[in-house]
Phi, psi and omega in degrees: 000144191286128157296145148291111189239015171246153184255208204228141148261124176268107167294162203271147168113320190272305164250182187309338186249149192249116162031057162264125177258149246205123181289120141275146180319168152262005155296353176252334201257325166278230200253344166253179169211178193210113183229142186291085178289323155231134187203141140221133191244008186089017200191139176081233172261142175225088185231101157232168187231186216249314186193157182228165204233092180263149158230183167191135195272143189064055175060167168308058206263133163269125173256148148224172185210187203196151123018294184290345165162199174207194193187127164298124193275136185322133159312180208200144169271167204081144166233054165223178198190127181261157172239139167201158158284165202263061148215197199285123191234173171261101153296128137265009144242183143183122197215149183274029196219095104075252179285347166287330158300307181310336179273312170265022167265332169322299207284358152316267210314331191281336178291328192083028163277123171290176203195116191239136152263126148250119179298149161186151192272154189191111169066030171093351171244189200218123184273097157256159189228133150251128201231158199234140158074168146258145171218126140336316185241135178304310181274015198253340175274337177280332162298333189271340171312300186324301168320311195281313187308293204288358169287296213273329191047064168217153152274099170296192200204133147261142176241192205223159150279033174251108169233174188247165186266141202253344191186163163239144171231114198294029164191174196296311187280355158309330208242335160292338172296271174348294191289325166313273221310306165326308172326328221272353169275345191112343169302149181262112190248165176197131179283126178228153238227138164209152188216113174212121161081028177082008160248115191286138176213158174229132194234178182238146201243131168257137176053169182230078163330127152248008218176127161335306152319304168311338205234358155288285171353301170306299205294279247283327205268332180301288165326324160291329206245317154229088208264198190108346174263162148270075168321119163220193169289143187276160229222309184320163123254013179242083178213165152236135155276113166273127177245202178213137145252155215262139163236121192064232170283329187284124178268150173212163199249157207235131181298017254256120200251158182292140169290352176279357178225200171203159198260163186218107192248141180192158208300189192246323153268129184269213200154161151245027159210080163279104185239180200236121148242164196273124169280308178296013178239057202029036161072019164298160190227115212228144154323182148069201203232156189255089188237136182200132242212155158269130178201099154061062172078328187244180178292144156229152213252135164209139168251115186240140196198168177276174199292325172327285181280334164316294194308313184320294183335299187314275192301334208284306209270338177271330162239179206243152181299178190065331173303140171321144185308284189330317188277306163337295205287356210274308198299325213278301218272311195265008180282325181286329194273350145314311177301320177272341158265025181260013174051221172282353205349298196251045176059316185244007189215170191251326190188145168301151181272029188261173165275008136341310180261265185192134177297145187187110191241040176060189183326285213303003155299328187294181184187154150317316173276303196297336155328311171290326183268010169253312148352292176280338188252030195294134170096331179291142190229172128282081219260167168238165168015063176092322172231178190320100174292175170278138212235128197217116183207164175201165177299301221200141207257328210057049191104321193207134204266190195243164146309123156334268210320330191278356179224333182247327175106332189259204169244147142284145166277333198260357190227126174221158188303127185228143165280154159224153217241074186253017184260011159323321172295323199268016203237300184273001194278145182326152169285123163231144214249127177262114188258162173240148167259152184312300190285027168077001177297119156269141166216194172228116199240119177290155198278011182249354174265017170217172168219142185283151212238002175084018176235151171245173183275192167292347179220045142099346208266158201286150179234142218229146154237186168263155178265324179236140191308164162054062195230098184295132154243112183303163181240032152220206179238077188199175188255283197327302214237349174268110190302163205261139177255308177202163189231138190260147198267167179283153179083345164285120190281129177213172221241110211251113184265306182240190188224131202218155167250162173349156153285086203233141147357335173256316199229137185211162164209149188204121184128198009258141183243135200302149194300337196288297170352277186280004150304290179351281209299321163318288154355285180312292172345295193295322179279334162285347180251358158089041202234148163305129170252168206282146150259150177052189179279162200280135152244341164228141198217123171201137173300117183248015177205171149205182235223154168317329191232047156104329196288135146016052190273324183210142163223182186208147185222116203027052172084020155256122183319142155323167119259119186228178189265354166182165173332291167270023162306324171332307190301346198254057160254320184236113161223141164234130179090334157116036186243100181289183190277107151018334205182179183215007144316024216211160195241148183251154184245089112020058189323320194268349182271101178212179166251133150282135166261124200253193173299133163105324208090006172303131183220146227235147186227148171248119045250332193344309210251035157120205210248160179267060200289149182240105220251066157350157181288302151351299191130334192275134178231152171229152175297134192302142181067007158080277201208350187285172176250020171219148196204157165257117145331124174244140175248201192280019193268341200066051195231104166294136154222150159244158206244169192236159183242357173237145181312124173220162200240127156228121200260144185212138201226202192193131183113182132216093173148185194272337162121357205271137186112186160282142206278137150235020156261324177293323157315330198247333171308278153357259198305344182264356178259359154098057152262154178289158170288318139325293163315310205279328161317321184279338209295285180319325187243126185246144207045054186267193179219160168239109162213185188292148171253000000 
């Protein structure tokens, strides 16, 4: 294991504590780390599942382990396997035919109610139950009955982890025997795995109990029906109940383990590069070893692997294979020094694989180079005056990078607004052409999906037809971030007012939302930061402060402040869908806000004095643009736009990320311009040091 010869600095503002210094564990700091796959501790990220679906091609080796010591479990055949803890679930059916279980695991899941078939044999047939969750509580599971029943119209049943014991045997396939013969009365029987004092022994366990009365009742119906055991409650707290669940067609055998121990799962060949995949983690595929725990009421997922081969993971899922060594290598020095300063952060983990941390998407991230740039800069951190800095990137700075005070409210000592060279997305990014339709409709149609026809309008602008059926028009210039408005036939004639490129990492828009919207959106904001909320709708939205590089400090909505919980809290204020703005890089444009110039110099202001009329040589006026809520504009630039008759918000920016640190479009410039990855750190951080931790 590597010496440590640095502590940790926390910059002030991303937590509670100012430039405090921090011991690393030594599980974070040493030759392995322990990252959270499913986890919740009340802080960070919070995702768990009910049970998880582990595989490894050539099987499986199972440990479980206890207070008291720990122990490899007899194999299982197959090499997949489901895990879950051994507490309180949902039957919501049992039934012997199949597809009817497969039918009502449908109709959980399109409700988003999990959902299991578990097999089991009972009295000479073969059974299935569909069962929903893990619960801590008799009462969180009587509760989830209620849901599945009003999904399902079935009664459901809670079961429990109170079973009665029927014997101990001295070996696995002893207590499997056994337990078939017990099945053959109608009783739900299971061969069970118990590890007391680090020695494994095995019994068959009867029925899923919730209540004391229930598991007498079973031992009295056991006892009648096959006697010769000492039915008593079974006791242990150290176990696995083995069952089996349907994958398909495929029965597999599913782990259901005591909250008093925990299972430690790797492939049964090693290798070095033996993985293990999770199906419930979009089927990623990870190094190391798979350890899972009862943790603070749910299962927790944890992957421990060395620190080293984690980082393969790291860089693989945040820059892209191919990118220049040197930018690689950018990454690789700040992925350790993140990793490594995250201490114990989720008690049983050092840190999430998520961006909560830093994204880790497992093997199939990796590549040769990136291998390679972790391989060479191994062991390198960032340090300040001696200890661990904060280690801070995003994709894209947008020209200029932020100032502490633009994200946190406070200074960093090692980081200040730096230029980056990030326009490589907007360099490479598609032509989308923003068009008017005959009926006065605006969108945005990318510019290979039309063909220009060498003619103009009555006001200079070029005419277009679409080339291909069913060819949406968006109401931005993207598939990804913009809704489909309407879909166009081949041969439909438009009208090209301006020219935008794709939405990319440098130059992005997001909107335009209607003033009730961003009323919405605000509101929430304000009750969650304990902030004054707006009356009646938003009509002016306007930035009143900004930062050394352009960025977001107050902003005001109908001449009030925000309240946020910091600077770049902006971005999470107008969202939808859970996609905040990119950046705090951004300017908002006021769709329904414009001025007129009348006779005289006389000028007329919007939305302020009323609706917008179109005034004929007659005398006669109509409302402009007829019954659309949208029309074009010249302003004094000699530039069309279009404005609105109702107030609408449209933001337009510049960045993806909070900006502090290094740029990693800005990183892949650097390196294609032949600077080293010391350089390009120093270039983003100022008075660090790179050295071993």
């Amino acid at each position: 294991m590597r010496k440590r010869k640095i502590g940790k600095v926390l910059s002030a503002g991303l937590l509670s504590v100012s430039l405090l210094a921090v011991q690393i564990p030594a599980d974070a700091a040493g030759d392995t780390i322990r990252v959270a796959l499913f986890i919740d501790n009340g802080q960070g990220y919070r995702g768990v599942v009910p049970s998880v679906t582990l595989t490894a091609a050539g099987g499986l080796e199972v440990s479980m382990r206890t207070k008291d010591g720990a122990a490899k479990l007899p194999a299982l055949t197959g090499d997949t396997a489901r895990v879950r803890v051994d507490e309180y679930h949902v039957q919501a059916i049992e039934t012997s035919d199949l597809n009817r279980a497969q039918q009502v695991a449908q109709q959980l899941s399109q409700r988003k109610i999990d959902a299991a078939i578990q097999q089991s044999e009972q009295g000479g047939k073969r059974m299935y139950q569909v069962v929903s969750g893990t619960y801590d509580t008799l009462q969180a599971a009587s509760a989830q009955a209620k849901s599945i029943a009003q999904a399902t119209g079935q009664q459901p049943v809670v079961k429990g982890p109170m079973r009665v014991e029927a014997g101990r045997f001295g070996s696995l396939k002893e207590a499997q025997d056994w337990q078939t013969a017990l099945s053959s009365t109608g009783i739900s029987a299971y061969p069970v795995i118990l590890l007391d004092g680090g020695k494994l022994s095995y019994a068959v366990w009867l029925g899923d109990e919730v209540s004391k009365d229930a598991v007498q009742k079973l031992a009295n119906k056991a006892a009648s029906a096959f006697p010769g055991f000492s039915y008593q409650e079974a006791a242990s707290k150290s176990y696995v109940v083995l069952k089996k669940d349907m994958l398909g067609s495929e029965a597999v055998w599913k782990y259901a383990f005591s909250p008093q121990a925990s299972l430690t799962v790797k492939p049964e060949k090693g290798g070095s590069q033996s993985l293990i995949e999770v199906e419930e983690r979009d089927g990623r595929k990870y190094r190391g070893k798979i350890e899972l725990s009862e943790y603070k009421g749910n299962m927790a997922v944890v992957n421990e692997l060395p620190l080293e081969q984690y980082l393969y993971g790291v860089v693989g899922s945040e820059m892209a294979p191919g990118w220049p060594l040197e930018a690689l290598k950018t990454q690789a020095v700040l992925a350790r020094t993140r990793a490594v300063g995250q201490g114990n952060k989720y008690g049983i983990a050092n840190l999430s694989d998520t961006v909560f941390e830093q994204a880790y998407y497992g093997f199939d991230k990796e590549s040769k180079d990136i291998r390679k740039a972790v391989d060479e800069t191994e062991g390198e951190v960032i340090t300040y005056k001696g200890k661990v800095a904060e280690s801070l990137f995003y994709s894209n700075a947008g020209g200029l990078t932020a100032d502490g005070t633009e994200v946190w409210g406070n200074e960093v000592p090692y980081i200040r607004s730096v230029m980056s060279n990030d326009t490589e997305p907007l360099e490479k990014a598609a032509l989308w052409y923003q068009v008017s339709l005959g009926d006065g409709t605006f969108g945005f149609i990318r510019s290979d999906l039309v063909r220009e026809t060498g003619l103009t309008n009555a006001l200079g602008l070029k005419e277009a037809v679409v080339t291909g059926d069913g060819t949406n028009l968006r109401s931005g210039p993207s598939t990804a971030y913009h809704r489909v408005l309407t879909s166009l036939s081949a041969g439909t004639s438009v009208t090209i007012v301006t020219e935008e490129p794709e939405e990319n990492a440098y130059s992005w828009t997001q909107g335009p939302y209607t003033a009730e919207e961003v009323t919405a959106m605000i509101n929430a904001s304000q009750d969650k930061n304990k902030g004054p909320r707006i009356s009646g709708v938003v009509q002016t939205l306007r930035v009143t402060e900004r930062g050394p590089s352009g960025r977001v400090l107050e902003m005001e909505a109908n001449g009030r402040p925000l309240k946020v919980s910091s600077p770049d809290a902006h971005r999470s204020i107008f969202q939808q869908g859970g996609a905040a703005l990119r950046s705090t890089k951004f300017d908002v444009e006021e769709t329904g806000t414009f001025t007129v110039l009348g006779a005289g110099g006389k000028t007329t202001a919007y939305p302020k004095y009323g609706s917008v009329m179109a005034i004929g040589a007659d005398g006669y006026a109509s409302s402009a643009n007829g019954y659309n809520d949208q029309f074009l504009i010249l302003n004094g630039s000699n530039e069309w736009r279009v404005a609105t008759k109702q107030q609408m918000f449209l933001f337009r920016g510049t960045g993806y990320g909070h900006g502090l640190g290094v740029s990693q479009y800005g990183a892949k410039a650097m390196a294609e311009s032949g600077y080293d990855y010391r350089q390009i750190l120093q270039h983003y951080y100022q008075d660090i040091s790179i050295e071993q931790y």
